[in-house]
N, C-alpha and C positions, 0 to 999 in steps of 0.2 A: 504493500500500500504506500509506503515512505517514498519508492522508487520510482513510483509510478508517479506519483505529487510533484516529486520534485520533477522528473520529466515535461511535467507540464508547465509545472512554472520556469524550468528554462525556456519553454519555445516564443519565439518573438513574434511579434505579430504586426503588420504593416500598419494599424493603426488600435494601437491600445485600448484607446476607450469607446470601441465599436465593437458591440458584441459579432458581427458577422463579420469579422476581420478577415481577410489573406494570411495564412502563416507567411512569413521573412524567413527566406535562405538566408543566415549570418554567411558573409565571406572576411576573411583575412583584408585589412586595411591594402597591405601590398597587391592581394588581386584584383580589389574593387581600382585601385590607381590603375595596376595594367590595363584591365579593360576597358578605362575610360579614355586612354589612350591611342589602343589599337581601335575600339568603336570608332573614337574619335577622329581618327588619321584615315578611316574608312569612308567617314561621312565626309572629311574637307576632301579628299578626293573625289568622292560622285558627284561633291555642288561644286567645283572648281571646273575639274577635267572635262562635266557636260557645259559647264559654263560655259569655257575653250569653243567648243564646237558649234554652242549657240552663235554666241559672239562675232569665229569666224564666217561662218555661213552669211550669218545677215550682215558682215560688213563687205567683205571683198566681191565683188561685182560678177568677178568669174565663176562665182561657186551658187549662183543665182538659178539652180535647175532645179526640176522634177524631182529627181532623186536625192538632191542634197536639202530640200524641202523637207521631206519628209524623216533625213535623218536627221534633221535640227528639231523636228517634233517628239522624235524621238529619244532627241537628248534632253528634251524639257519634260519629257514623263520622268527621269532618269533625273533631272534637277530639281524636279519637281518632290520628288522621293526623299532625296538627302536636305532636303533642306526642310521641308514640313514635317516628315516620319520621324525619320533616321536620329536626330537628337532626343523626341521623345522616347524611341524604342530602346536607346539606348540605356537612358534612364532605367528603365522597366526592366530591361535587363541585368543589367549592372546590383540596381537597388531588389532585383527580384517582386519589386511591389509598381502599383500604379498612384500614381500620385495627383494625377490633373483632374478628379472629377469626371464621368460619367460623361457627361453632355460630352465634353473632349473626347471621351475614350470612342465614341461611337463615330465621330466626325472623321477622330484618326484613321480609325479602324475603314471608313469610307474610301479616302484618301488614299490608303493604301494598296485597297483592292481595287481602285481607278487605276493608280498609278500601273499597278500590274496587269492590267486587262488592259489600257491602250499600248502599252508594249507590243504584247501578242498579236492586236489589231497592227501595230505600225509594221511588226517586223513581218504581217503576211503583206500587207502591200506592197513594200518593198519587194519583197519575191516578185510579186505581180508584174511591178516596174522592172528589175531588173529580167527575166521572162523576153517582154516585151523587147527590152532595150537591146537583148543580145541576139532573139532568133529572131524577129523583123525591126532591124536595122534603120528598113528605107520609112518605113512606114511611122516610128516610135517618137520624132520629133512630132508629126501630126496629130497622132492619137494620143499619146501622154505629156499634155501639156500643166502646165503650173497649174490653171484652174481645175483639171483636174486630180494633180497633185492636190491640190486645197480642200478638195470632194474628198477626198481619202482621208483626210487629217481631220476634217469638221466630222467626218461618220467613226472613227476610232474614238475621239474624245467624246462626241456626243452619247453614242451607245453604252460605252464604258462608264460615264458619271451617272448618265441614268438609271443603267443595271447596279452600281453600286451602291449610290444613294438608296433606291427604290426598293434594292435588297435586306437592307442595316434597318433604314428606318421604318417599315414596316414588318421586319421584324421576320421576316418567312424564313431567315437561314436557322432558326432555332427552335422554331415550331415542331412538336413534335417527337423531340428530344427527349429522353427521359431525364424526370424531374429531379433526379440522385446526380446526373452529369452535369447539369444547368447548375443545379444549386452550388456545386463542388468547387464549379469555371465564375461564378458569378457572387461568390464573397465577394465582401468590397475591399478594394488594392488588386483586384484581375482586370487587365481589359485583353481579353482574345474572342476573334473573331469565331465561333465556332460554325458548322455547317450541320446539317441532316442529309439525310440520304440524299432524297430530293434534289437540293443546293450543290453537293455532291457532284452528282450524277452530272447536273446546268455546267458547273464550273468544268468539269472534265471533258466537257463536250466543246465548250468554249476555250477549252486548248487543248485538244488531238485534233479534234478540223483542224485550225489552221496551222497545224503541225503537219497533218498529212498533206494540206495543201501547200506547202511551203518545200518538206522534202519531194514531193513530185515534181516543183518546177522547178528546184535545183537540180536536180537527176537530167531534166533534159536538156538547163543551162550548161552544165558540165560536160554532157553528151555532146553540146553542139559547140563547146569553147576547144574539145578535144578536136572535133573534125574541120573547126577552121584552121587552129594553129598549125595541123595537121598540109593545108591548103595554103596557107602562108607561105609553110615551110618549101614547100613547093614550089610554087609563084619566083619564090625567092633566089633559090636555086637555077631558077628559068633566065628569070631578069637581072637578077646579081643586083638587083635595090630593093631595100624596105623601106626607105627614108621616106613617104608620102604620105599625108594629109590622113586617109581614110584607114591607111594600118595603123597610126598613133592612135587614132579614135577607137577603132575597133578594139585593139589592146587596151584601154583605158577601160573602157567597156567591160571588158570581161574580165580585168583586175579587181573592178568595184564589184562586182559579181561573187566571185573569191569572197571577197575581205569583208563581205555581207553574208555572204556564207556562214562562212566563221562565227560571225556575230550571230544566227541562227542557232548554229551550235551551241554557243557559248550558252545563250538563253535555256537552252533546253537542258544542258549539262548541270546551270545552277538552280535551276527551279524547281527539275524533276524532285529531286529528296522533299522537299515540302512538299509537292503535289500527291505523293507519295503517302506522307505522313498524314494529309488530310482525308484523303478518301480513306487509309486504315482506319484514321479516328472518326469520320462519320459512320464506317458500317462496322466497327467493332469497337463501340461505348468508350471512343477516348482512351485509351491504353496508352497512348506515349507518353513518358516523362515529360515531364516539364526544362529539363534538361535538353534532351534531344531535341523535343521542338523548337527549342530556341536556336537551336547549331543551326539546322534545318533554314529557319527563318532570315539569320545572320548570312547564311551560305548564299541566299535567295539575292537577299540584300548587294550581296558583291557585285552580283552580274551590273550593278548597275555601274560600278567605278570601272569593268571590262569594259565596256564599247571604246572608251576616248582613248584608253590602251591602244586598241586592236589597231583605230584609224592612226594612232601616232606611229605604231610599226608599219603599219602598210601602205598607208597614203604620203607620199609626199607633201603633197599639197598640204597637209593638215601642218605638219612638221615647218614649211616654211609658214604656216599664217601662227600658227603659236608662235612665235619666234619673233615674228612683229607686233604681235598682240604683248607677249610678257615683255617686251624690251618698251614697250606701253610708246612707240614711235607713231602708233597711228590718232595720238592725242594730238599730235605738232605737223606732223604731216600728213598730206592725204593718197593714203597707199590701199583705196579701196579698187582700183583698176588693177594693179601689180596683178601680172602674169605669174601665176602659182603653177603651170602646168608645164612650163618649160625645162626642160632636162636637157 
């Protein structure tokens, strides 16, 4: 009986004089500083690096296209993340408790599932554009123009804030749930988002489609970037030149193809583990620690500081406009015309 008293009166609890408290993970003063660091070197890197990308895009004149449209909305889902989420979750994390009140914890919890669901939305369009861009060439200036670029980015964000608001605030992702897991998730000092089958089943569908549709039109980009190079290589051989207009293009073409690829992958490589984790914990009553789902969550989180990685190793371009953007030249002069694509 003594063992057990005292058991209890050791355990902490995220707000003491609320009987429905959160228990508090105590952690070591040294780990709670580690990880306010690394979360934190996490976050200025996703709202910085997407920064970078916004910034360039809409400044330099040449990067004013279809495709780089829609990756600078991209990077504002991705900025959008680390700069509204990512300090609070980190908190949460860190402190193992919620601290901002309710009304907050639902809006975040919004927020977050926008952020991730117009990703998903951008990164298939992208595929769509790039598709386009590389197996009809002649046609691709005509048919995918900015306006349309701009159809794609108003239907990603729109569909996405309204399924997630409409989802949180009416409440259906927890409907249905047994009442021993709601009560368990829903102390106060919790905010996670929890799902039902249902919800589940919605989210799952709303990334394997455009999962499937994104690896099918990378499989035929790939297919078809192999039997040009293939036909270059040739030409090449023939004429003893590549130095013209239409092969820089073409190659440019199917390098952003590539490095958008990549960036597919990447998506799919950090997210799967939470997606993972959710549908186990919607069809078998929540079983993950509380641990794991957080790794899960953080793992998720990263993919967002990958993309401005991916474009600094791969693109040129990206690497000369950072370069003028941090050397902060383009305050004093106007290097919004500068030829980024010259090599």
């Amino acid at each position: 009986m003594n063992s057990t008293f005292l058991e209890k009166e050791d355990l902490q609890y995220c707000f003491e004089n609320v009987n429905e408290s959160c228990y508090k993970t105590p952690l070591t003063s040294g780990l709670r500083v580690t990880l306010y660091i690394l979360l934190g070197l996490l976050t200025i890197l996703t709202v910085c690096g997407n920064l970078m990308v916004i910034v360039s895009i809409a400044y330099f004149k040449q990067l004013h296209s279809p495709t780089n449209f829609l990756i600078a909305s991209l990077a504002c889902t991705d900025f959008g993340l680390g700069l509204t989420v990512l300090p609070f979750t980190t908190v949460r994390s860190v402190e193992t408790c919620w601290y901002f009140g309710e009304t907050f914890c639902r809006f975040h919890c919004c927020l977050d599932l926008s952020f991730c669901q117009a990703s998903i939305f951008h990164l298939c369009f992208i595929s769509v554009d790039r598709y386009v861009a590389v197996n009809y060439p002649l046609i691709y200036p005509v048919k995918f123009t900015v306006p349309v670029s701009g159809m794609f980015i108003a239907a990603a964000w729109t569909f996405s804030l309204i399924f997630s608001f409409s989802l949180v605030y009416i409440g259906a992702n927890d409907k249905e749930i047994e009442e021993k897991s709601v009560t368990a998730l829903s102390c106060v000092g919790s905010c996670q988002l929890v799902f039902n089958k249902t919800c589940v089943v919605i989210s799952s569908l709303l990334l394997i489609i455009p999962f499937f549709i994104m690896i099918a039109l990378y499989s035929k980009i790939f297919a078809v970037v192999k039997q040009q190079a293939r036909m270059i290589e040739i030409m090449n051989n023939t004429t003893q030149s590549s130095d013209n207009y239409s092969e820089r293009v073409a190659k440019r073409e199917r390098k952003a193809a590539k490095t958008l690829g990549i960036a597919v992958i990447a998506f799919l490589v950090f997210w799967s583990p939470y997606f993972i984790t959710v549908v186990i914990d919607g069809f078998l009553n929540f079983i993950t620690p509380a641990l794991v789902y957080d790794i899960t969550v953080w793992v998720a989180y990263s993919n967002s500081a990958i993309n401005p990685l991916i474009y600094t190793f791969f693109y040129p371009w990206f690497r000369k406009a950072m370069k003028v953007i941090a050397s902060c030249k383009i305050l004093h002069f106007d290097y919004s015309t500068m030829n980024l694509f010259s090599e």
